[in-house]
SEKEGU-513832 format. One record per residue (C-alpha): residue in one letter; x, y, z. Coordinates in steps of 0.05 Angstrom, whole numbers, padded with zeros to 5 digits, always signed. Example, Ala and Ser with C-alpha at 12.3 -4.5 7.8 and 13.67 -1.06 7.14 Angstrom:
A+00246-00090+00156 S+00273-00021+00143 
This chain:
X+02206+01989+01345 X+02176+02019+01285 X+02207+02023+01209 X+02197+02093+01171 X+02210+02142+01125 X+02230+02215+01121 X+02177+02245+01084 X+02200+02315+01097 X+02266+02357+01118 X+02261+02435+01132 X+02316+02488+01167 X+02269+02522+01198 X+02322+02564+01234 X+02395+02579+01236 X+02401+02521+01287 X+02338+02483+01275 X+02316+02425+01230 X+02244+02401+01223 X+02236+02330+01198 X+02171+02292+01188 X+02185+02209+01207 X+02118+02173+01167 X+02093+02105+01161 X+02039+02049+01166 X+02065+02033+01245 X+02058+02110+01271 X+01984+02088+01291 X+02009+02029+01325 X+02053+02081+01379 X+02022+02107+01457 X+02010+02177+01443 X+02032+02197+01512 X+02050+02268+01500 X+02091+02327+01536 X+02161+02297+01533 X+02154+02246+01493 X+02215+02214+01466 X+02255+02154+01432 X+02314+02122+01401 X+02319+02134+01324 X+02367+02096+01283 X+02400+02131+01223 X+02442+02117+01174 X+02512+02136+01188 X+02570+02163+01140 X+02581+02120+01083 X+02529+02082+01091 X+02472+02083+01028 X+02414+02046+01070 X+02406+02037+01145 X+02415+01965+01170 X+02356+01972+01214 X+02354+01921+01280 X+02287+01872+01291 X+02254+01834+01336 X+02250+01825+01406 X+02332+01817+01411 X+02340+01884+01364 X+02403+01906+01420 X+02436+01851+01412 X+02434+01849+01334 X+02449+01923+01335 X+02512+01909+01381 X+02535+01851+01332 X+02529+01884+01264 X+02603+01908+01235 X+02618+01980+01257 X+02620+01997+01186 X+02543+01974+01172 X+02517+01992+01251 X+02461+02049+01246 X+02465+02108+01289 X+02427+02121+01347 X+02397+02185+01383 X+02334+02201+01422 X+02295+02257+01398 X+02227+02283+01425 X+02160+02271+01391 X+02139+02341+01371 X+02075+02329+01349 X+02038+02280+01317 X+01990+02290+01249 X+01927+02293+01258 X+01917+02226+01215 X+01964+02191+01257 X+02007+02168+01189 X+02069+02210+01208 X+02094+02252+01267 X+02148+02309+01271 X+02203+02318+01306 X+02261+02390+01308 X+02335+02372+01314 X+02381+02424+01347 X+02448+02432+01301 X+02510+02445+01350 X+02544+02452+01284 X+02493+02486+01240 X+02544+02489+01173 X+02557+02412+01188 X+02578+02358+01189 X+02586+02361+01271 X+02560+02298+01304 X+02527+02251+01277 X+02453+02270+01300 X+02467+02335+01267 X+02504+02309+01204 X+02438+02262+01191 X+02391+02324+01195 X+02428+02359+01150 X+02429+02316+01102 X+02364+02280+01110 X+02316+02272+01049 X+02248+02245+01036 X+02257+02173+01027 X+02309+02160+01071 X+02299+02095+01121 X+02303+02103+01198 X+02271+02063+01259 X+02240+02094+01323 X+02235+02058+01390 X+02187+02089+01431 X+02213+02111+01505 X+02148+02147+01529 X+02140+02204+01561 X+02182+02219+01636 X+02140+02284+01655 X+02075+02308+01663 X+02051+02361+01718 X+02031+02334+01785 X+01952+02334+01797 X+01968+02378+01857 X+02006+02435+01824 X+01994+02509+01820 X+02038+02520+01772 X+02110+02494+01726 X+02172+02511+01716 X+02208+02484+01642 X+02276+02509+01633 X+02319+02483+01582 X+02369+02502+01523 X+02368+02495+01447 X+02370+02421+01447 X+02313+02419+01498 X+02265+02469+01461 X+02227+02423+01431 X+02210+02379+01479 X+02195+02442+01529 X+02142+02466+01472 X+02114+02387+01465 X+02098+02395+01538 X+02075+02468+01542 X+02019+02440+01481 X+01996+02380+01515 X+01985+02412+01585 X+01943+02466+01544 X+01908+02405+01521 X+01887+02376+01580 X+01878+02445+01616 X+01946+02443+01661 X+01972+02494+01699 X+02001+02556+01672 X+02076+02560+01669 X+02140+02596+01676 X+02191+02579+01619 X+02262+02593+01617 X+02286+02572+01546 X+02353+02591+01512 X+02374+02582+01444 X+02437+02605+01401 X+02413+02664+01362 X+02345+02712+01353 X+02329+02683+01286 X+02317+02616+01335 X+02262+02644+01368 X+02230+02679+01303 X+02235+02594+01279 X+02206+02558+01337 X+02155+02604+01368 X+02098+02604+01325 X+02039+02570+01333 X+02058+02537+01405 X+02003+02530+01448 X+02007+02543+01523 X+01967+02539+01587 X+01930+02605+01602 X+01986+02651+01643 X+02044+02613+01616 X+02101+02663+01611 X+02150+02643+01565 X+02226+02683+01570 X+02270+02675+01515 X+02335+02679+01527 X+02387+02685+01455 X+02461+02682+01475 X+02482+02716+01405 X+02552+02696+01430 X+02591+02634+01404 X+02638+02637+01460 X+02578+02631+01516 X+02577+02567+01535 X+02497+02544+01533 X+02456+02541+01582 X+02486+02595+01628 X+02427+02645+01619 X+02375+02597+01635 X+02408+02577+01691 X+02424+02650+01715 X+02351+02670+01697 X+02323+02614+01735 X+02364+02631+01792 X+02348+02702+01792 X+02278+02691+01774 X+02209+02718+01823 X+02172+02650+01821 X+02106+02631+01842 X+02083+02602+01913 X+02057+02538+01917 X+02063+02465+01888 X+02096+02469+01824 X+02113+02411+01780 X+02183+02424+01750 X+02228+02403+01686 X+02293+02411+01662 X+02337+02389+01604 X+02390+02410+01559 X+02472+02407+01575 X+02480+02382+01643 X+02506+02422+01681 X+02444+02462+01662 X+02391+02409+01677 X+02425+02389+01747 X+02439+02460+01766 X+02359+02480+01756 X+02337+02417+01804 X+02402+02431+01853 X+02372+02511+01858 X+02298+02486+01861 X+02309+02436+01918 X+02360+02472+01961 X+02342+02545+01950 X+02268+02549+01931 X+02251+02480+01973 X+02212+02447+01923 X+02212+02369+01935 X+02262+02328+01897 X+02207+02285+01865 X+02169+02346+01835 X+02228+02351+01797 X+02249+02316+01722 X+02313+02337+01693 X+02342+02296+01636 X+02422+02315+01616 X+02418+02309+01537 X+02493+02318+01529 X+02557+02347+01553 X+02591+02411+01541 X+02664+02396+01508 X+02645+02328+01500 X+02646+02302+01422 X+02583+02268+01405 X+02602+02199+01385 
């Protein structure tokens, strides 16, 4: 586990923050790309400073502190790291993008240079398979940035060219996130706004997916977001397109009409 600092906060979109995490320890973490992900611990409401768990038994302190003083935890993607290794970046989906929603989004919102957190590395769960022709990424808003992490390092190490499914709230999203992204020569990326409130997310990716004239061959596939999303992509890929079970990763990040706690 590493201790750093916010050194900068941006709304890049209507449902997008930007936040840059810095410190001495950033050089000290596997830069293992694509999906790349861990545990952050922010300061919750009411709270001035983060009480900020160490050592080798950091769960259990984290369990025993009083609820009042316990940081929050999420797990975000690395998005990219600098170039200097001092700092890396990572984008926060708001499900409540006027606040204070949960409290992932309530701490991006109100994040400011300065502010303590702690990251615990998780590594990365997918990369494409040596063998594959091609990949599939589908995902929603909270999945974005991860999907783009991994669409930039496969263009780094000359991967396959993909087929991405990504949805997000609004148009203005996709004006935020798109530039600059890197792909794999012959990705094809489909955007897919909902511009609806009452939609519930995910169901165009999922429908698009579904509906969708695919490649042949190996294909190394992910899938995140809500869940019903991310297990409805792998259910559709195995059963109805008979790709193999294990060329599939699919991560649930949360739970439509469940609170965030």
């Amino acid at each position: 586990m590493v201790t750093l600092t916010v050194r900068r906060q941006e709304r890049i979109g209507p449902h997008f923050v930007s936040l840059t995490l810095a410190g001495d320890d950033v050089r000290h973490l596997e830069r293992s790309g694509y999906d790349q992900a861990g545990r952050l611990f922010f300061s919750g409401p009411g709270q001035d400073d983060v009480a900020l768990p160490t050592g080798e038994r950091w769960m259990l302190a984290h369990a025993l502190l009083p609820a009042g003083r316990r940081p929050r935890v999420r797990t975000y993607t690395v998005r990219r790291f600098a170039p200097d290794l001092s700092s890396f970046d990572i984008e926060v989906s708001l499900r409540s993008p006027d606040g204070p929603g949960g409290p992932g989004n309530a701490w991006a919102l109100a994040a400011r240079p300065g502010d303590r957190v702690a990251f615990l590395d998780e590594g990365s769960r997918y990369a494409p398979a040596p063998g594959a022709g091609w990949q599939l990424l589908a995902g929603d808003e909270s999945a974005v940035p991860a999907a783009l992490a991994v669409l930039e390092s496969s263009a780094a190490a000359g991967g396959p060219p993909a087929e991405v499914f990504l949805e997000v709230p609004a148009d203005e999203d996709v004006r935020a996130v798109r530039p600059g992204v890197t792909a794999p020569e012959g990705t094809r990326v489909h955007w897919l706004p909902r511009n609806d409130p009452a939609l519930r997310p995910g169901t165009l990716a999922l429908r698009a997916v579904r509906e969708a004239t695919l490649p042949s061959g190996p294909c190394s596939a992910w899938a995140a977001g809500e869940s019903a999303l991310a297990t409805g992509v792998r259910r559709h890929l195995v059963g109805e397109r008979g790709v193999p079970r294990a060329a599939v990763t699919f991560r649930g990040y949360w739970r439509h009409g469940r609170a965030a706690l």
